[in-house]
C-alpha positions as CSV (number, residue, x, y, z in Angstrom):
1,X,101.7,88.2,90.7
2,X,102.0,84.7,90.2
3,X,99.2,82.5,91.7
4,X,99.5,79.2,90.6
5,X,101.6,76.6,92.7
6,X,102.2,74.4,89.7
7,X,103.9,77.6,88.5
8,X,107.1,77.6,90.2
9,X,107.7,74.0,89.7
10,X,107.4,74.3,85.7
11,X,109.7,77.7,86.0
12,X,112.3,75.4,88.1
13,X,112.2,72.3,85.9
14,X,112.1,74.4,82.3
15,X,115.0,76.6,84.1
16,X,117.4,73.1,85.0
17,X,116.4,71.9,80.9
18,X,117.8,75.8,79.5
19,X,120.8,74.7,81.7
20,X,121.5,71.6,81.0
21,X,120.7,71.7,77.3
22,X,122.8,74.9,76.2
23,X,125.0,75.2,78.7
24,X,127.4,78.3,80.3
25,X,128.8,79.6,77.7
26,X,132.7,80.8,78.4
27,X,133.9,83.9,76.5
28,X,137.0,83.2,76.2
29,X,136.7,79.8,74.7
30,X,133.8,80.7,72.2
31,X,131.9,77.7,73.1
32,X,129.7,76.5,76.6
33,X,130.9,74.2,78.9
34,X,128.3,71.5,79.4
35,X,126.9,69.9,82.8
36,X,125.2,67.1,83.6
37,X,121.8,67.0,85.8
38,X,123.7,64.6,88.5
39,X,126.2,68.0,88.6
40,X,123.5,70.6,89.3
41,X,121.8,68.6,91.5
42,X,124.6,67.4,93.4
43,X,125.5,71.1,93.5
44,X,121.8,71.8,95.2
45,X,122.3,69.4,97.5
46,X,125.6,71.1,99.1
47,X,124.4,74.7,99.0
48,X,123.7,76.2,101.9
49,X,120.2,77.0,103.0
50,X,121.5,79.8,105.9
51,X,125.3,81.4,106.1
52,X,126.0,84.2,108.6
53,X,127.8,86.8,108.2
54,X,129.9,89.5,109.7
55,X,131.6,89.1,112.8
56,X,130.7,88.7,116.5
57,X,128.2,90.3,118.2
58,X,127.4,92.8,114.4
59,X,127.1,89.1,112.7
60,X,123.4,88.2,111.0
61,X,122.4,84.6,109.3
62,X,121.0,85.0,105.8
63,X,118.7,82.1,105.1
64,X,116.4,81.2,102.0
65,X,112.9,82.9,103.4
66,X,109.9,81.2,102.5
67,X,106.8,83.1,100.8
68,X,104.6,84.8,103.4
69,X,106.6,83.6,106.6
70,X,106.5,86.3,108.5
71,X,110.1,86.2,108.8
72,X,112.2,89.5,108.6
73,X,114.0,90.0,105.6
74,X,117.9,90.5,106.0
75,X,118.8,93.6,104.7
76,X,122.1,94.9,102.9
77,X,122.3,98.5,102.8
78,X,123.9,100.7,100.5
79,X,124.6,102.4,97.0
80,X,125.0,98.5,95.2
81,X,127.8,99.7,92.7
82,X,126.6,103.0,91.7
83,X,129.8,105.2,90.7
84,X,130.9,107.1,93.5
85,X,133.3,110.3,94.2
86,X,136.1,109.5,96.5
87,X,135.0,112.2,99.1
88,X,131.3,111.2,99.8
89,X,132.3,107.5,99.9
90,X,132.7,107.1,103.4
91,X,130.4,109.4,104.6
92,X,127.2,107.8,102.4
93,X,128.1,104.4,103.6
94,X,128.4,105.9,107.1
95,X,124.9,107.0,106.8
96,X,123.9,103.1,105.9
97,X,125.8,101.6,109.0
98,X,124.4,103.9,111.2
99,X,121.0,102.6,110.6
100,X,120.0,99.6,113.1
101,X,117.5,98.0,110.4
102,X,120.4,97.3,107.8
103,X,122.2,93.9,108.4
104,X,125.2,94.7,106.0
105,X,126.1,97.1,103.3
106,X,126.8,96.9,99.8
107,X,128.2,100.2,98.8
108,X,129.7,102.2,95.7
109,X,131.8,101.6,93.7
110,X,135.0,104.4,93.1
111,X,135.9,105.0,89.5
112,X,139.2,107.1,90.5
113,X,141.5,107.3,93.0
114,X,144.5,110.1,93.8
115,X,142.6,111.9,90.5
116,X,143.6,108.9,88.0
117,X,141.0,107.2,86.8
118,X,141.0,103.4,86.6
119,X,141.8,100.8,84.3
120,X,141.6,97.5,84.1
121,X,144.0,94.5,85.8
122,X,146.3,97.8,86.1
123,X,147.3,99.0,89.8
124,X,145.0,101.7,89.9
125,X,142.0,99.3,89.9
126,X,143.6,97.6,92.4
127,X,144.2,100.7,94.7
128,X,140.8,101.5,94.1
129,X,139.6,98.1,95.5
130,X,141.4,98.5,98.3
131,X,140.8,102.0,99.3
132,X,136.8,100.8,99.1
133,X,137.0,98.5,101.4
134,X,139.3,100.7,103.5
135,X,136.5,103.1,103.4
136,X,134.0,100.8,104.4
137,X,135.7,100.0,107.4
138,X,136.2,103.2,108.4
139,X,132.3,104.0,108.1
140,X,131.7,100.7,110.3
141,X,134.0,101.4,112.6
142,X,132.8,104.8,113.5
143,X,129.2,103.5,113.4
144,X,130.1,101.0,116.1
145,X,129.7,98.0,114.4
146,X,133.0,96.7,113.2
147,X,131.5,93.2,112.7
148,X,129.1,93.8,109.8
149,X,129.3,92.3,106.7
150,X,130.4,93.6,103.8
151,X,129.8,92.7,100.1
152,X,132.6,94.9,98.7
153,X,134.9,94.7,95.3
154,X,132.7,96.7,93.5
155,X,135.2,98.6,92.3
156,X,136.5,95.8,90.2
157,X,135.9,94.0,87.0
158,X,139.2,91.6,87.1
159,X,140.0,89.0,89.2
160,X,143.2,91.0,89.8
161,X,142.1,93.4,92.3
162,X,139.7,90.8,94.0
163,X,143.2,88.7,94.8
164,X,144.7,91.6,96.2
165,X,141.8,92.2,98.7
166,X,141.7,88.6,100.0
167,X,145.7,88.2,100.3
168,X,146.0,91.8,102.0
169,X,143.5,90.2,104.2
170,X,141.2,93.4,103.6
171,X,138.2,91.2,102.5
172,X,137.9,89.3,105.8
173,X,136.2,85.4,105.6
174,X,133.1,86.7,106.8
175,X,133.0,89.1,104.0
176,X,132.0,88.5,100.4
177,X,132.9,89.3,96.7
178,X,130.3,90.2,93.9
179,X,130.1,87.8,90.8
180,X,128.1,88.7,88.2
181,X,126.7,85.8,85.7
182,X,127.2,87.7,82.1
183,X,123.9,88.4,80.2
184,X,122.6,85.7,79.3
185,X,123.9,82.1,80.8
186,X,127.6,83.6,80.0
187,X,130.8,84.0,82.4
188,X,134.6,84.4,82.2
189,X,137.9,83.5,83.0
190,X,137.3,86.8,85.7
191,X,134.7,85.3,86.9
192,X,135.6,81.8,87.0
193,X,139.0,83.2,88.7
194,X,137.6,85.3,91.5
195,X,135.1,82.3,92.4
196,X,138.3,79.8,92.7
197,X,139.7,82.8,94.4
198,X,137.3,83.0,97.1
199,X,136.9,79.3,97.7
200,X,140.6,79.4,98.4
201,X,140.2,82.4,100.8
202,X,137.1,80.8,102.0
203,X,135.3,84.4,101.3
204,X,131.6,84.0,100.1
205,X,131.1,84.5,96.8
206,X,128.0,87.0,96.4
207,X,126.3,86.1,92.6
208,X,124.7,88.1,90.7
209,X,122.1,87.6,88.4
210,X,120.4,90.2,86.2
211,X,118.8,88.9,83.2
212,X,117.5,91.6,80.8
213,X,114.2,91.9,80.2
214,X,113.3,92.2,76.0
215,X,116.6,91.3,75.8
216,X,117.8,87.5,74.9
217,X,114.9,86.1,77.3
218,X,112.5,88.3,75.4
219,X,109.6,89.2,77.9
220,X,108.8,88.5,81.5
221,X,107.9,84.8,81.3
222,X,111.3,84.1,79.5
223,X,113.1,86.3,81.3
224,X,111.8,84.2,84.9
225,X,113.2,81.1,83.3
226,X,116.6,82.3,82.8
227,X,116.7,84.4,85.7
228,X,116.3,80.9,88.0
229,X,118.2,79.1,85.0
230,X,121.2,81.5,85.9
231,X,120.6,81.3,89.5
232,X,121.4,77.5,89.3
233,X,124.6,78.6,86.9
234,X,125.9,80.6,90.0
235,X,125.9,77.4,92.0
236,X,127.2,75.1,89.8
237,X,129.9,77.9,88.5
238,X,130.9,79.7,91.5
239,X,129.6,77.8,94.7
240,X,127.8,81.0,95.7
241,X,126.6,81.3,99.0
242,X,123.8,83.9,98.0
243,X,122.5,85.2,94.6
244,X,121.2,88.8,94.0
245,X,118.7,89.2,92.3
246,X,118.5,91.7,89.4
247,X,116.1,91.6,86.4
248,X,116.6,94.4,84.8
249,X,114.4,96.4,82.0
250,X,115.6,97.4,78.8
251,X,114.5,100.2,78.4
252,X,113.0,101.0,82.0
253,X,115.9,99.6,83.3
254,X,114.4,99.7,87.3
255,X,113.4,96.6,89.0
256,X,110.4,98.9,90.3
257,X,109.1,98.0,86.5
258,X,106.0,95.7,86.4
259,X,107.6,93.2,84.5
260,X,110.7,93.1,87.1
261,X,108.5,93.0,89.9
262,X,107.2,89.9,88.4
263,X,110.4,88.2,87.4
264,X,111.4,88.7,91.1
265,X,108.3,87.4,92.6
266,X,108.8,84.6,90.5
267,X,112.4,84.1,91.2
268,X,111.6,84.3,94.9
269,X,108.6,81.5,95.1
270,X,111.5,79.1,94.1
271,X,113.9,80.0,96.1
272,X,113.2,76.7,98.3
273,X,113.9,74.4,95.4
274,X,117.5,76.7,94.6
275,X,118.0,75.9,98.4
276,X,120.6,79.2,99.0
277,X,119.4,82.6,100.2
278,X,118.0,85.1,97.3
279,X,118.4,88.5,98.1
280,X,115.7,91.3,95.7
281,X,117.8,94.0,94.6
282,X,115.8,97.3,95.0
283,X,116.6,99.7,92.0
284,X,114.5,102.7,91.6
285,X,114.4,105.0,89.0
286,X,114.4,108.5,90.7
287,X,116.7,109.4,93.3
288,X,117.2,110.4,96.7
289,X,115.2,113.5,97.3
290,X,112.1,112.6,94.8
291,X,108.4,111.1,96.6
292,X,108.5,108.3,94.0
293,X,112.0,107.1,94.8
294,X,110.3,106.2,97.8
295,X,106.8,104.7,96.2
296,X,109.2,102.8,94.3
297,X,111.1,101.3,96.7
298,X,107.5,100.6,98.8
299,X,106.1,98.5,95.9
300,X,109.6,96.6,94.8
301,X,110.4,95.6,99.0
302,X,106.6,94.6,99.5
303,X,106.9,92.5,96.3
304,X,110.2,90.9,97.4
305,X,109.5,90.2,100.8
306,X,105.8,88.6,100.3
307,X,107.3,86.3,97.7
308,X,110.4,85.2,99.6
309,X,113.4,87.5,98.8
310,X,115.9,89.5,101.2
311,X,116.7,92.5,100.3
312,X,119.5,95.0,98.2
313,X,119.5,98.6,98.1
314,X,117.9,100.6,97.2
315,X,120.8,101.9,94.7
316,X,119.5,105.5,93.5
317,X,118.6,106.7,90.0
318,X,119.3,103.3,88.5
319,X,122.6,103.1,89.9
320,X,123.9,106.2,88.2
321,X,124.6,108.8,90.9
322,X,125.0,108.6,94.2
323,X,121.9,110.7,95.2
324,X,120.7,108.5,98.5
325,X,121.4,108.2,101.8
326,X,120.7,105.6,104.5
327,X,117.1,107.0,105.2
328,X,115.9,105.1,102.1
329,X,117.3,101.4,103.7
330,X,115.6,101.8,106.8
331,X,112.3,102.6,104.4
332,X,112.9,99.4,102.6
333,X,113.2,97.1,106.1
334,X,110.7,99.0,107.4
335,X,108.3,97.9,104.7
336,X,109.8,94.2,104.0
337,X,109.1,93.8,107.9
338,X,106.1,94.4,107.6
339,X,105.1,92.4,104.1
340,X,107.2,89.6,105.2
341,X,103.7,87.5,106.1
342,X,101.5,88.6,103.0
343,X,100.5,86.4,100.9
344,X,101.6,87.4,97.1
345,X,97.8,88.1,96.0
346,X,97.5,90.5,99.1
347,X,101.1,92.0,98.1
348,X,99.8,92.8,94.2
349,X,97.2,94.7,95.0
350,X,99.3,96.8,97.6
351,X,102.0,97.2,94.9
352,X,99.6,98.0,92.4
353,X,98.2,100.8,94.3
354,X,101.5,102.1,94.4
355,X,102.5,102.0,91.1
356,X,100.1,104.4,90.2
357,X,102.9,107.0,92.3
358,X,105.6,106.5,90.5
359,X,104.5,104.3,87.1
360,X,104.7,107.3,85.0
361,X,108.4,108.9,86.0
362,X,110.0,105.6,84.7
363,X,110.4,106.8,81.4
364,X,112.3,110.0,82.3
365,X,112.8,109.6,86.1
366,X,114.4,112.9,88.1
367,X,117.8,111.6,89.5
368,X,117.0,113.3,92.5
369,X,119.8,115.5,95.0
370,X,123.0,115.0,96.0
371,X,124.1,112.9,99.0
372,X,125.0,116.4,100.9
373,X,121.6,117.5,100.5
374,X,119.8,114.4,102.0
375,X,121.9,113.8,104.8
376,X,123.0,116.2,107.8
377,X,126.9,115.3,108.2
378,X,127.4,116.9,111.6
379,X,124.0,115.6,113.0
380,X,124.4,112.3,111.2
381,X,121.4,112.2,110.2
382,X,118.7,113.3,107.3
383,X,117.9,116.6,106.1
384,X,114.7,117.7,107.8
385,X,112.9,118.4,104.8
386,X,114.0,114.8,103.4
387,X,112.7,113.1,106.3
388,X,109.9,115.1,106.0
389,X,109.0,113.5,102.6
390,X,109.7,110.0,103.9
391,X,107.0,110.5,107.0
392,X,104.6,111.8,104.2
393,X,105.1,108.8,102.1
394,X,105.4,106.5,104.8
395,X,101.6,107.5,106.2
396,X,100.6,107.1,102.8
397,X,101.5,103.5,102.6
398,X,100.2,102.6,105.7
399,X,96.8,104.4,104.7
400,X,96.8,101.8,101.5
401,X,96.9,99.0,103.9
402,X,100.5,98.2,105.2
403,X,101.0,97.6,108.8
404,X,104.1,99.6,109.8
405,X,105.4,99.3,112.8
């Protein structure tokens, strides 16, 4: 974990120089658009350092946490994108909004709907779009909280369907779109459209940013640099109003990696000079069902939360099937809670502990069981033998040294 405070101020200042010197490169165009240093920094000095979200009395502010504050992480709950089937959609979100811990969901995304399956700017992605958020309603409705925020569109990849939600006035103003920053220091006229979009609607625009590491940025170290150099892309770009975080691993691809955890520790510790809230995206490997799905999330909230980060997720088996339920968010507040006030050095030897639990399945990780056989339906809550794993795992990581509550 990183331990020197000169640190963070080289990774910001060699981060602003990536930016300013080669610039965001548009695809469409073939060549970057260049900005100035008065631009970013004029663009710091407007972000905003807390936003709330959601709706009445279900409403939460997300603010930029500082490193070992004590302060709870906010927490967004949910599948993050992973591909879902039409009929489990509500139901697994259900089982997020029904947990008190999670402060707003960030569900799946539906790659058919009425049996067709989707294709791009055409109607069906559009339907698709809409019957998501639908959904999503739905699920917060019946978990009485019709208020909470929702990061939804992930069923899109134009700006097509995005418009449709805003003017249908499905994607409320206290709601928020996902824009992802293309690998590396890249975006479109998509992206650039559903930003302008949103300021428009006045709907928060959600960043993401998931740098690839051994990938352009080569290894961790680089891969820190352009992670906050794309951060600072997202504000000048898009005007977010919060950036996920997402380093992901080449060939690991889980943020539960020890190089990840490092690029979002890093990311994290200069969150103060970005100046908007970072949220960690939690990605295991395994899913639901598996002891080390749950080691993995222990380490990669601990990390997050010592160093400064919200929280995402967990989104099981990398984001490839839906194979979680909302047992495995209330895990990840539970434990960000309770790291919130270490300090980073404290947090490193807690997640190294716990890597030794799950370090090995990365290579070939076990997807885990479906959502139907983690969760109860009728009882609304876990399977018996799922929640018996979690107590065994949760007792084992208060054993290493973590004060649950």
């Amino acid at each position: 974990m990183p331990s020197d405070p000169s640190m963070v101020k080289d990774v910001f200042e060699a981060s602003l120089q990536l930016l300013l010197e080669i610039g965001i490169y548009i695809v469409e165009l073939g060549s970057a658009a260049r900005v100035s240093e008065e631009e970013v920094r004029g663009a710091l000095s407007s972000a905003k350092s807390e936003v709330r979200l959601g709706v009445g009395a279900d409403s939460r502010v997300l603010s930029v946490r500082k490193p070992a504050s004590g302060g709870k992480p906010f927490v967004f709950g949910g599948y993050a994108g992973t591909p879902t089937p039409e009929e489990i959609f509500k139901p697994s979100a259900l089982s997020y909004a029904l947990e008190p811990l999670v402060d707003a969901l960030d569900h799946g995304s539906l790659t058919s709907v009425a049996g067709l399956s989707l294709a791009r700017s055409a109607p069906s992605e559009v339907e698709a779009t809409l019957l998501e958020i639908r959904l999503l309603r739905e699920a917060i409705e019946e978990a009485g909280r019709p208020g909470l925020h929702l990061l939804a569109c992930e069923s899109s990849t134009s700006a097509v369907a995005n418009a449709a939600a805003m003017a249908s006035g499905l994607l409320r103003r206290s709601d928020a779109q996902l824009i992802p920053i293309l690998n590396e220091m890249k975006v479109g006229y998509d992206q650039l459209l559903k930003a302008h979009t949103g300021r428009l609607y006045s709907v928060h625009n959600a960043a993401l940013v998931d740098p690839i590491v051994g990938g352009f940025a080569r290894g961790a170290a680089g891969t820190a640099i352009c992670a906050v150099a794309e951060a600072l892309t997202s504000i000048v770009a898009y005007g977010a109003s919060y950036v996920l975080v997402h380093p992901y691993h080449i060939h690991l691809k889980a943020t539960s990696a020890r190089e990840c955890l490092w690029v979002e520790a890093v990311l994290g510790l200069a969150g103060e000079r970005l100046g908007v809230p970072l949220v960690g995206d939690v990605w295991p490997a395994n899913g639901g069902g598996c002891a080390e799905m749950l080691y993995e999330i222990a380490a990669n909230s601990i990390v997050a939360a010592s160093c400064g980060l919200n929280l995402l997720g967990p989104a099981p088996a990398n984001g490839e099937k839906p194979h979680g339920s909302g047992l495995e968010a209330m895990f990840m507040a539970e434990v960000g809670a309770a790291a919130a006030a270490l300090k980073p050095s404290h947090a490193a030897e807690l997640a190294g502990e716990l890597l030794r639990f799950y370090e090995s399945s990365l290579r070939n990780p076990n997807p885990g069981v479906p959502f139907g056989e983690l969760y109860d339906l009728e009882r609304r809550e876990p399977a018996p033998w799922w929640a018996s794993v979690y107590r065994r795992v949760r007792e084992h990581v208060a054993d290493l040294g973590l004060e649950l509550e």
